[in-house]
C-alpha positions in Angstrom: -57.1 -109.6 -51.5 -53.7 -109.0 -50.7 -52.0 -112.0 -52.6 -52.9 -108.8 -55.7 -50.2 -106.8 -54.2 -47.8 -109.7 -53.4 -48.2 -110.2 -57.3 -47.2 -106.5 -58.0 -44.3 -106.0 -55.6 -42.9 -109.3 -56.8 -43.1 -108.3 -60.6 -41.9 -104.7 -60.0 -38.5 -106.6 -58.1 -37.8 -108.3 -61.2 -38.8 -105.0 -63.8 -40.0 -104.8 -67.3 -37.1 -102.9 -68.2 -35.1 -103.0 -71.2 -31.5 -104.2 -70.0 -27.4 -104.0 -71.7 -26.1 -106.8 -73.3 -22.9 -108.3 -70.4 -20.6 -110.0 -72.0 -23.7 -111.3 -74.4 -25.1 -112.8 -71.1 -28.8 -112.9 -71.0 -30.3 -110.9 -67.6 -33.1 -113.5 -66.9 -34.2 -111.7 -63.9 -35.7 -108.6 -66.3 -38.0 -108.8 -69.2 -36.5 -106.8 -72.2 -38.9 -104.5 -72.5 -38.1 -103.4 -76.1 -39.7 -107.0 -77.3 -43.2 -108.1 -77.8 -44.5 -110.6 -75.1 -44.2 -114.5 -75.1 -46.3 -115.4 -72.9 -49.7 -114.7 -71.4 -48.0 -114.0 -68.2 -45.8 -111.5 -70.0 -49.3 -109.8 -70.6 -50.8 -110.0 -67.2 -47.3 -108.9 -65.6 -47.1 -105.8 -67.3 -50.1 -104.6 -66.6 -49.9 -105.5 -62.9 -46.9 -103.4 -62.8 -48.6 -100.4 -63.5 -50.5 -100.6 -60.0 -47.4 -99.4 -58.4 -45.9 -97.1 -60.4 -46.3 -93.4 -61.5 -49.1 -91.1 -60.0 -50.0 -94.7 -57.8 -46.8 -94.8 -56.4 -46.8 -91.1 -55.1 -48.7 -92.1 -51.9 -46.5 -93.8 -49.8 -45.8 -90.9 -46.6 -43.3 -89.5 -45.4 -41.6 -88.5 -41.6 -40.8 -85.0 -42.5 -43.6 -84.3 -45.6 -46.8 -85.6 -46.7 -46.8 -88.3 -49.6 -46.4 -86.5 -52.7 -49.5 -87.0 -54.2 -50.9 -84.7 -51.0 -48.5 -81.5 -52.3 -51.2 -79.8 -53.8 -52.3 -79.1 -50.4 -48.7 -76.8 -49.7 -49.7 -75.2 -53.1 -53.4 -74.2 -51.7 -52.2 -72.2 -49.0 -54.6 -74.2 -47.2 -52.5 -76.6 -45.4 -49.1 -76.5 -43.2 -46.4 -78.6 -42.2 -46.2 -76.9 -39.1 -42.9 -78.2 -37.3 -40.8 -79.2 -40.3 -42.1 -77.0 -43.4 -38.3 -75.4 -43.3 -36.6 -78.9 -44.0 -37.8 -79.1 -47.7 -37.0 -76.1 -50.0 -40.4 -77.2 -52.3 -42.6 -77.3 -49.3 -41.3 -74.0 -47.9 -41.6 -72.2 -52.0 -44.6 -73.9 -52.5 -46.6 -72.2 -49.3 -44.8 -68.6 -50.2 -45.5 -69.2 -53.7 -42.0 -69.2 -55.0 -41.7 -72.6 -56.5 -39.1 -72.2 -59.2 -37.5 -74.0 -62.3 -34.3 -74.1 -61.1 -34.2 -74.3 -57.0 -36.7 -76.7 -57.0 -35.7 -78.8 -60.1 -35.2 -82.1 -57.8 -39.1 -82.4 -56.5 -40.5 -81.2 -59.8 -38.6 -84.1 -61.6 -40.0 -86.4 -59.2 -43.4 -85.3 -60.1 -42.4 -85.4 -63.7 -40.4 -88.9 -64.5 -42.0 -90.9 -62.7 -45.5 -89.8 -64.8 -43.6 -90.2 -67.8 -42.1 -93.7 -66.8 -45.7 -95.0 -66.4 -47.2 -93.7 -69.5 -44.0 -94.3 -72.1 -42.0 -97.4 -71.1 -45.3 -99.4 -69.3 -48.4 -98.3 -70.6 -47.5 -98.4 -74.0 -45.5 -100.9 -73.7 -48.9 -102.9 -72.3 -51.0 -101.4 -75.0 -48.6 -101.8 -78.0 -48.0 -105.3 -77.3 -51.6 -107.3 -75.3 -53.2 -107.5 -79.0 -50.4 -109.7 -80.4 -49.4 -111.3 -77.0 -50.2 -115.2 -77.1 -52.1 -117.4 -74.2 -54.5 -114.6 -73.4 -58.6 -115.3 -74.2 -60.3 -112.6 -76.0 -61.7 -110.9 -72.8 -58.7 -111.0 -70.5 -56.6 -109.2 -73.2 -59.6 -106.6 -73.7 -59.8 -106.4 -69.9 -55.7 -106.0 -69.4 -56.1 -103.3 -72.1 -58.7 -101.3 -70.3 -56.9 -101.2 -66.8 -53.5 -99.9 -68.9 -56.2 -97.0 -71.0 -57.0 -96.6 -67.5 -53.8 -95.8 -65.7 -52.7 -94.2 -68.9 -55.1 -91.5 -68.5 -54.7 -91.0 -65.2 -51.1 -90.2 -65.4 -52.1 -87.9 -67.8 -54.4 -86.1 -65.8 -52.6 -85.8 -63.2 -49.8 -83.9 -65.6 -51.5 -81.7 -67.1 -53.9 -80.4 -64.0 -50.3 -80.1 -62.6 -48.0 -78.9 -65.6 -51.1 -77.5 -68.0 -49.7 -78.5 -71.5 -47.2 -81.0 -71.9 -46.0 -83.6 -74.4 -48.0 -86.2 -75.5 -46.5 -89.6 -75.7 -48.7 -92.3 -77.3 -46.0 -94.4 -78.4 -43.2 -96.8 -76.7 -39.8 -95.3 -76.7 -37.1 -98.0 -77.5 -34.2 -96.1 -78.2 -33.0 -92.4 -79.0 -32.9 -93.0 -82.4 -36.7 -93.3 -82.1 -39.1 -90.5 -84.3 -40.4 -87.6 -82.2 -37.7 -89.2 -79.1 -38.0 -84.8 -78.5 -41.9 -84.2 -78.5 -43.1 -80.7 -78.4 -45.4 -80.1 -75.7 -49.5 -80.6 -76.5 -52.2 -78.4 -75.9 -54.4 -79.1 -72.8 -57.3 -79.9 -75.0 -55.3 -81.9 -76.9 -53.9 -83.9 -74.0 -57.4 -84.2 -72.2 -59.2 -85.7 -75.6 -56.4 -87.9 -75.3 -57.4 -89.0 -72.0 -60.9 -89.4 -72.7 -60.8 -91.4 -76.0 -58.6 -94.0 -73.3 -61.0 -93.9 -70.8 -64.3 -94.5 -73.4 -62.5 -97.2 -75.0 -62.1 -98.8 -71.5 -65.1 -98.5 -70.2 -67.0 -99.5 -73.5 -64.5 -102.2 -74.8 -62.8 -103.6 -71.8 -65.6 -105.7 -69.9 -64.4 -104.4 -66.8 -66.4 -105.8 -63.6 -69.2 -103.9 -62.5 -68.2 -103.3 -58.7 -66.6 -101.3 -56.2 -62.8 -101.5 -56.2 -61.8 -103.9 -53.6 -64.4 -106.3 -54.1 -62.6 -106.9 -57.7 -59.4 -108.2 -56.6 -57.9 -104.7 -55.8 -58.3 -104.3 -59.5 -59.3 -101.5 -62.3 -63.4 -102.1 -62.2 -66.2 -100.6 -64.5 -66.8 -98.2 -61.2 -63.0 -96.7 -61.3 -63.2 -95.9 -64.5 -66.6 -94.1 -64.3 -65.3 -92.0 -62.0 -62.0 -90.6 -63.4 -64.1 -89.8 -66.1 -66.7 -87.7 -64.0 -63.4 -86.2 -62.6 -62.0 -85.1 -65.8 -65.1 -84.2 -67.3 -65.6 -82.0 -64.6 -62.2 -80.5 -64.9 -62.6 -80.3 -68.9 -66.0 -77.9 -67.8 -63.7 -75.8 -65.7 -60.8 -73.3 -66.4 -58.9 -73.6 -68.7 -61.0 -75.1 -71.3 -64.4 -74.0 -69.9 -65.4 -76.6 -72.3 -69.2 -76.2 -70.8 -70.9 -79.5 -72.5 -68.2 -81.8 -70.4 -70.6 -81.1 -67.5 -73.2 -82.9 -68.4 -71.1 -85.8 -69.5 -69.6 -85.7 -65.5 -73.2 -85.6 -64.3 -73.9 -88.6 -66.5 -70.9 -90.3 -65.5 -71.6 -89.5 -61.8 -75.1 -90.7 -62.1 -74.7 -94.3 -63.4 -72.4 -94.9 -60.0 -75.2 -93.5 -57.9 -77.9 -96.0 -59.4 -75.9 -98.8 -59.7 -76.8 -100.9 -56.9 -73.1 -102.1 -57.2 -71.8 -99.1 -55.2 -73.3 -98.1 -52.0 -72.3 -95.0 -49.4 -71.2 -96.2 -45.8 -73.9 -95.6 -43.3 -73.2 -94.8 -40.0 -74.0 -97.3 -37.2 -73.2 -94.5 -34.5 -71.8 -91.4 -34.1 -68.6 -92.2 -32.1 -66.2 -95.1 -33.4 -68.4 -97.1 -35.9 -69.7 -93.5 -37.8 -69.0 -93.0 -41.4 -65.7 -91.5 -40.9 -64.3 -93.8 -38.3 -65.0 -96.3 -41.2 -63.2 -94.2 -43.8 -60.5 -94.2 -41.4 -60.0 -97.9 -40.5 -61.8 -99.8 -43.4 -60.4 -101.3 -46.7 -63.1 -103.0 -48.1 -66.2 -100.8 -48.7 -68.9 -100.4 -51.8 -68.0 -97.1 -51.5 -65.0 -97.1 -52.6 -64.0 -96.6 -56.6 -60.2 -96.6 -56.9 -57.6 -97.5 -54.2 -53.9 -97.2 -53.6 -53.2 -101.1 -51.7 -50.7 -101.2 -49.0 -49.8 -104.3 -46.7 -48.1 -104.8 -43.2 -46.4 -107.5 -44.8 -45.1 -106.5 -48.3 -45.6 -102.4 -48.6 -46.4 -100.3 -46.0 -47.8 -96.7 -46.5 -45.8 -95.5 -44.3 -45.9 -93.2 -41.4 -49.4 -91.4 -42.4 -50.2 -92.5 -38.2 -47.1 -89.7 -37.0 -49.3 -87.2 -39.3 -51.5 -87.3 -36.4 -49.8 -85.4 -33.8 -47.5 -82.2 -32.8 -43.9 -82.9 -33.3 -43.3 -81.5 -30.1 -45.0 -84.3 -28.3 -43.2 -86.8 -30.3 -42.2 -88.4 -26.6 -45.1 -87.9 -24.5 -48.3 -90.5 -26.4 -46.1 -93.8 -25.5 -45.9 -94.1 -29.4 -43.3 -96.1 -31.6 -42.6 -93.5 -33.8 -39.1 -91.9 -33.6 -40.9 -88.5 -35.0 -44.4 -87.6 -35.3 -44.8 -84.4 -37.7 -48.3 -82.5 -38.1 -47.0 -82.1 -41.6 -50.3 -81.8 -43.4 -52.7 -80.2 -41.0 -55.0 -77.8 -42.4 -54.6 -74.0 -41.6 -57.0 -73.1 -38.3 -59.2 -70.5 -40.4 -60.0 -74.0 -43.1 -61.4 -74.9 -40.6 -64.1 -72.5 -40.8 -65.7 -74.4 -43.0 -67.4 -76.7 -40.8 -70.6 -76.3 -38.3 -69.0 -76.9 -35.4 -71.6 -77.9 -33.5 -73.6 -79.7 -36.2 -71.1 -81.3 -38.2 -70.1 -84.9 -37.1 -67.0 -84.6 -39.4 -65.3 -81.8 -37.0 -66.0 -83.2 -34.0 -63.4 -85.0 -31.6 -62.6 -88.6 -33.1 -64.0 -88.4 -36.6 -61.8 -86.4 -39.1 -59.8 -84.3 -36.0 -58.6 -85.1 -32.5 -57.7 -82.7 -29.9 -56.5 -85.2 -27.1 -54.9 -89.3 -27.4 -56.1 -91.7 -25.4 -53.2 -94.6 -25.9 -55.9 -97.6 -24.9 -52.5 -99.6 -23.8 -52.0 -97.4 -21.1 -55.2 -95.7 -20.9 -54.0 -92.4 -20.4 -55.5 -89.6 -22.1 -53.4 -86.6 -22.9 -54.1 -83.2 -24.7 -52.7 -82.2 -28.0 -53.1 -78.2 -26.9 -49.1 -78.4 -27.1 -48.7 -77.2 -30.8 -49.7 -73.8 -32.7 -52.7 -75.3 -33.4 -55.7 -76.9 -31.3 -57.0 -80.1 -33.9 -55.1 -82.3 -35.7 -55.6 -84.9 -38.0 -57.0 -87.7 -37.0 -58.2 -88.8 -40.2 -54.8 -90.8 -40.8 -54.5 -92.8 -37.3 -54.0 -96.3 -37.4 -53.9 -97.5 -33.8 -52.1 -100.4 -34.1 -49.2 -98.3 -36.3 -49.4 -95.7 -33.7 -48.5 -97.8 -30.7 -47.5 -101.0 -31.4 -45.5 -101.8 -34.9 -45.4 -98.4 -36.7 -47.0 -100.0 -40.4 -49.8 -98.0 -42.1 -51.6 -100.5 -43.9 -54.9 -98.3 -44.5 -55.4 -98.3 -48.4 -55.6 -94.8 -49.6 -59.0 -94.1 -51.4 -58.4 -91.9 -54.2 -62.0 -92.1 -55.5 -65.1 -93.1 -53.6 -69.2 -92.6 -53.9 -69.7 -89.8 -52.2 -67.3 -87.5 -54.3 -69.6 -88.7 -57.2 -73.1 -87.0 -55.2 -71.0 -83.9 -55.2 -70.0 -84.0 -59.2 -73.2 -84.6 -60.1 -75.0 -82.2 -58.5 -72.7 -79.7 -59.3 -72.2 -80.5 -62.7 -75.7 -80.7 -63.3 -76.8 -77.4 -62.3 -74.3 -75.7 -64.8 -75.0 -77.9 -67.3 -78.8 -76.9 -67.1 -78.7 -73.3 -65.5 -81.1 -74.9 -62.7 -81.2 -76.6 -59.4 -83.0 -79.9 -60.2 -84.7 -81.6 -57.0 -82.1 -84.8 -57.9 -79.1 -82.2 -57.7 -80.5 -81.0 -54.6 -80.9 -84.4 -53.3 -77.8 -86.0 -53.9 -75.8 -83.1 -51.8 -78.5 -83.0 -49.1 -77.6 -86.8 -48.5 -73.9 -86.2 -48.4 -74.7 -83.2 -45.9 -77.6 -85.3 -43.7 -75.2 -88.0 -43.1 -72.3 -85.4 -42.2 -75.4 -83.6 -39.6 -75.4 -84.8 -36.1 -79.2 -83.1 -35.6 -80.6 -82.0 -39.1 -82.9 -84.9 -41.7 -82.2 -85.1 -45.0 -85.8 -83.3 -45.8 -84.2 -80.4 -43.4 -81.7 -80.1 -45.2 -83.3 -80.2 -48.8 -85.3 -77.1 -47.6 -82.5 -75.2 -47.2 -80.9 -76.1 -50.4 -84.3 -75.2 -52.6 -84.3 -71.6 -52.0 -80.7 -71.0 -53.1 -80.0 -70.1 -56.4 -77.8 -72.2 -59.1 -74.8 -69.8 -58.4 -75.6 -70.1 -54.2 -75.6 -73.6 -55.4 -72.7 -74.5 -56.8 -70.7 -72.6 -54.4 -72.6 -74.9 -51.6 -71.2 -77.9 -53.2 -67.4 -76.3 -53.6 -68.0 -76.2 -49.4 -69.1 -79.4 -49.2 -66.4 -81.0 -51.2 -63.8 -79.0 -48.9 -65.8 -80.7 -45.8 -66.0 -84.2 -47.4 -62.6 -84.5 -49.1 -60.4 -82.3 -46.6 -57.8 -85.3 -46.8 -57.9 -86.6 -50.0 -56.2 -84.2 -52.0 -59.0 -82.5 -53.9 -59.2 -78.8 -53.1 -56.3 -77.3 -54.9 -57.6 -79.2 -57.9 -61.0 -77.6 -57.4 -59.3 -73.9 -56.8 -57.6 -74.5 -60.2 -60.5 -75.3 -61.9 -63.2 -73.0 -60.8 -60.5 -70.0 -60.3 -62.3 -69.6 -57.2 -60.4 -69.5 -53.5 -62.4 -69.7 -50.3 -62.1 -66.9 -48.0 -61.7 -68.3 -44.6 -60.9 -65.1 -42.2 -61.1 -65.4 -38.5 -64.2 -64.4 -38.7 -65.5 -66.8 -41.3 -68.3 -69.6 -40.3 -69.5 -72.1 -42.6 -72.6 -70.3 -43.1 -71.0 -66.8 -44.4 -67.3 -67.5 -45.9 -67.4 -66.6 -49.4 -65.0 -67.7 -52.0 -63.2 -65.0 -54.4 -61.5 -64.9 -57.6 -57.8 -66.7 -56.7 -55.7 -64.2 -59.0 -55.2 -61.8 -56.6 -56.5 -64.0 -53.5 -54.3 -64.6 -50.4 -53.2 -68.0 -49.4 -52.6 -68.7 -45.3 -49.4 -67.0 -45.0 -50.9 -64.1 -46.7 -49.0 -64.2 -50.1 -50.9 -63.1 -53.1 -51.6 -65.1 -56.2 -50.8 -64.5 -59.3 -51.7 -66.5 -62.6 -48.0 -68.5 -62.4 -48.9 -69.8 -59.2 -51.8 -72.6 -61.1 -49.6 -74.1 -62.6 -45.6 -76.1 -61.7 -43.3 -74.8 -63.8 -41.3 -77.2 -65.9 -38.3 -79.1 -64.5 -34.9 -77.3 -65.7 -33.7 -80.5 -65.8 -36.4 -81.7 -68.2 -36.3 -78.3 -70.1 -32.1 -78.9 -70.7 -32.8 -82.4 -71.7 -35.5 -82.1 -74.1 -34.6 -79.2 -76.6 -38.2 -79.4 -78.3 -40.3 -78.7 -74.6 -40.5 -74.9 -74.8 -41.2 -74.8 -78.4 -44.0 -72.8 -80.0 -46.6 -73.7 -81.2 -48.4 -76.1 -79.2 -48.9 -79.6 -80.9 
């Protein structure tokens, strides 16, 4: 499984970039990546290449900040870095609302390039070149063309829920000299038809295997590609193109996971350390699971996601290996609201929080009660990281099953106006399994007397309960327009949520209709004369 990512890390050393003539010396460690392939291994390597780069390669943590990829959460209001938001300008503006062109230019480019690296120079460099590139059978080159559509379009999406419109590349750049080397920025419509005519013609003409993610190799399966497109379909339904026939494509899409016997939610054996979540938390190879980022002890750590787990002012008392432990992406007390907390298994002690360490070296058992806060994430702790070497290998799971109960039975009730007994269902089981004392047929009663609108919003809390750590609920506020008002005096049963223009975030700044959106790079802006144009392509 992880001789996939020794492939990657060994092909990304030796780059598929395009390299200067020295002295008319030939750079054999680097393919020229303005010239069509040679070889099948040409092929294969290009395509492998794209595992690690772009909107996969934002994951990796840091001491001071979460991973990238986890920002949205300082743009929700919902989350802090509570003992080193300060350090980082883009963290700081992002929680007052004040992220800006110019200040924060450096963090916005790093959003920006690296998505524009992996669509222009790899993708379709991959795409332009697998039909003519020799050595390949028929259904590994349609295969290794799927998995590029794939990570195409999800560099895409990830852009333009970001950005909104932006330009649309389709081609490989070789030189400046190269038509439309200045695009004008694309309409969001635009840009998502884009990314659903790549993600049909992979899952329809790529032959990808019908199984969960890392029981494929660590590769691009029928099942990841199922769900990015429930994702953006979803999206597509939602602000801003409130395109409302997308939502029964995401149901659709969500469906076919659920009944494919090739995908499977984890049960829990227990509720203490062999529940559901304490599987989430230590487990790389589950049906569950739809699309992964790989890390290894060995080649590519994650990175200090363990230190996440704790106050930085008890960085020396836990006997751990880190020099610094940061709480840098804990949610804000009042999220946490959201839960039953003394129903829900996911808020109790040891399954997505922890309030006290017990280091099992020493068997000690300390409080965490030392910070502004009284849980922290435990959803992130690797023991043997923690206490002995300091390398995350836990995978991150960017899509999985149980995300795909939640799409469909939202997306199903506003595609139809109604709460079908299957929509019903299907969030029941999420919330039955999440229930240390309610059945599934408890819960289902509940659910039947709400109406679609009580609904829907009961599925926006559920996803906030489910995905609190993987990076979903600014991407839900920017799509539904609506914010969850989580008070002091909020429970899970009586928060409400309330239009976000005009909504405050935790440190009680007010949103305004800027605030959806990044704003463009100044860097990018200087360098590309065409970006602010008008009209949209």
């Amino acid at each position: 499984m992880r001789k996939f990512l020794y492939t990657v890390i060994t092909l990304a050393i030796l780059g598929f970039s395009s390299c200067n003539d020295f002295l008319e010396e030939e750079m054999r460690s680097q393919k020229d990546g303005t010239k069509p392939f040679t070889s099948a291994a040409d092929g294969r390597a290009a395509v492998n290449a794209l595992y690690r780069q772009g909107f996969s390669g934002m994951w990796g943590a840091g001491s001071y900040t979460a991973s990238r990829a986890m920002y949205d959460g300082y743009l929700s209001g919902l989350y802090e870095n509570v003992s080193y938001a300060g350090m980082n300008t883009f963290i700081t503006n992002a929680l007052n609302l004040e992220v800006d062109s110019n200040v924060n230019d450096g963090d916005l480019r790093d959003y920006w390039s690296p998505l524009y690296v992996e669509i222009s120079r790899r993708a379709n460099y991959a795409i332009k070149n697998l039909p003519t590139c020799p050595g390949l059978t028929d259904a590994e080159r349609a295969r290794l063309l799927a998995e590029a559509k794939f990570f195409r379009g999800m560099n895409y999406f990830f852009l333009v829920k970001r950005f909104g419109p932006v330009p649309l590349i389709d081609v490989q750049y070789t030189s400046l000299a190269d038509d439309n080397f200045y695009p004008n920025r694309s309409s969001e419509k635009k840009i998502y038809d884009f990314i659903i005519k790549d993600l049909t013609e992979a899952l329809n003409d790529g032959g990808l295997a019908d199984t969960a993610f890392p029981l494929n190799g660590m590769r691009v399966s029928k099942g990841s590609v199922l769900a990015l497109l429930a994702d953006v379909s979803l999206n597509m339904g939602g602000y801003p193109l409130q395109d409302k026939s997308m939502y029964a494509k995401a149901a659709a899409y969500a469906d076919q996971l659920i009944k494919d016997p090739a995908y499977a939610l984890i049960e829990s054996a227990d509720k203490a350390e062999n529940s559901v979540y304490n599987v989430l938390r230590t487990s790389d190879v589950e049906k569950e699971y739809l699309y992964q980022i790989e890390y290894d002890g060995v080649i590519s750590d994650s990175g200090p996601y363990s230190a996440w787990c704790f106050p930085a002012e008890t960085h020396k008392v836990f006997g751990l290996k880190y020099d610094i432990v940061n709480d840098c992406l804990t949610p804000i007390p009042t999220f946490l609201n959201v839960y039953d907390k003394t129903d829900d298994l996911r808020y109790q002690d040891g399954q997505y929080f922890h309030t006290e360490f017990k280091n099992r070296l020493t068997g000690e058992v300390i409080p965490l009660s030392v910070g502004r806060v009284k849980k922290y994430p435990f959803f992130f702790f690797e023991e043997t990281a923690a206490v002995i070497d300091t390398k995350n290998t836990k995978d991150r799971v960017v899509y999985r099953l149980a995300e795909m109960y939640l799409i469909y039975a939202e997306a199903n009730t506003l595609a139809t106006g109604n709460v079908s007994a299957l929509a019903i269902s299907r969030l029941a089981k999420i919330q039955a399994r999440a229930s240390i004392s309610k059945t599934q047929a408890d819960i289902e009663a509940r659910l039947a007397t709400l109406s679609p609108d009580a609904f829907v919003k009961e599925v926006w809390k559920e996803r906030m309960r489910e995905l609190i750590f993987e990076n979903k609920t600014w991407m839900d506020v920017t799509r539904t327009r609506k914010y969850p008002l989580l008070d002091a005096s909020a429970t899970a049963a009586t928060f409400q949520f309330v239009d976000v223009i005009g909504a405050r975030n935790g440190r009680g700044r007010t949103f305004t209709e800027k605030d959806l959106l990044l704003p463009y790079p100044n860097s990018e802006i200087q360098r590309n004369p065409n970006l602010m144009a008008e009209p949209l392509n």
